[in-house]
C-alpha atoms as one frame of an Amber mdcrd trajectory, in Angstrom:
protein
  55.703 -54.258  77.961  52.883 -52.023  79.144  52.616 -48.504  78.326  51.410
 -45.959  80.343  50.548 -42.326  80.263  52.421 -40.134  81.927  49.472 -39.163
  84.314  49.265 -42.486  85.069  53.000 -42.825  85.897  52.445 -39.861  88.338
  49.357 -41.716  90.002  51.338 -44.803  90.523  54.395 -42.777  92.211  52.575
 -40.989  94.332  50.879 -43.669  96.001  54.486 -45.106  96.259  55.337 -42.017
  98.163  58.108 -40.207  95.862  57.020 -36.757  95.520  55.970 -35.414  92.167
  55.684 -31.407  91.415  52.198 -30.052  90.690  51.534 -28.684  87.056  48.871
 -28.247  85.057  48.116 -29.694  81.099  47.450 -26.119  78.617  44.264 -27.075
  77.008  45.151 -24.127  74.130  47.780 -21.282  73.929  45.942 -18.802  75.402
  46.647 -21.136  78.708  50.387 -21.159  78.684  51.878 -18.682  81.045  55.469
 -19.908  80.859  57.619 -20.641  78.030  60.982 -22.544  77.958  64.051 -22.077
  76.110  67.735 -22.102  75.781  71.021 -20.702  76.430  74.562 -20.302  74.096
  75.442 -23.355  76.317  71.975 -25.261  75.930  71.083 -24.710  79.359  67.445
 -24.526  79.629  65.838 -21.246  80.835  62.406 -21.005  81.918  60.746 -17.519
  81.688  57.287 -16.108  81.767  55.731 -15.835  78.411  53.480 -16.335  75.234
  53.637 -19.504  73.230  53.688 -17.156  70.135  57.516 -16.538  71.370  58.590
 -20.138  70.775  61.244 -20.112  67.708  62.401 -16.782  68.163  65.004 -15.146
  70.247  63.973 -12.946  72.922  66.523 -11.434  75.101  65.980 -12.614  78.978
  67.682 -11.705  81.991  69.006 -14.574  84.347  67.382 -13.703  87.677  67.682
 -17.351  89.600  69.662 -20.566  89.237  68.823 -23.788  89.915  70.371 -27.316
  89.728  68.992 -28.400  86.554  67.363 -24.659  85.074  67.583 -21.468  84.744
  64.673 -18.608  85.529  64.501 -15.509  83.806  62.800 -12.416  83.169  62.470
 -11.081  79.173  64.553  -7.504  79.038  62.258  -4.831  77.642  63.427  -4.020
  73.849  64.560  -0.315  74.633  67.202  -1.786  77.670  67.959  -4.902  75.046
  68.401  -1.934  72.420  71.174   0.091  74.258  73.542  -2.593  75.465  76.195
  -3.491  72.658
């Protein structure tokens, strides 16, 4: 069986026609603008963010749904603060 990379994979199914989204490889932290995580229900929410936030909890505000994910925007601390 041959392996390929995944670039590769994206090369070959392109030129088959089947549409593949455009993203971009982080070369270091600094480069990540978006950070993934989870849900109570383990639905996965994407969100804008620093790859110093990944293993904590950070409140986030469900703005959009999709199919398959979730977007939201992080809640400033002082609104997180004041809800009980």
């Amino acid at each position: 069986m041959a392996r390929i990379f995944e670039h590769q994979g994206k090369q070959l199914l392109r030129k088959a026609g089947v549409r593949i989204p455009h993203g971009e490889v982080a070369a270091s932290p600094a480069e990540v603008r978006e950070v993934t995580g989870r849900t109570r229900s383990n639905k996965p929410v994407n969100v804008e963010g620093d790859v110093s936030w990944v293993g904590t909890l950070i409140p986030v505000q469900i703005v959009t749904a999709y199919p398959h994910s979730l977007r939201g925007k992080v809640v400033p601390s002082h609104e997180f603060g004041s809800q009980s």
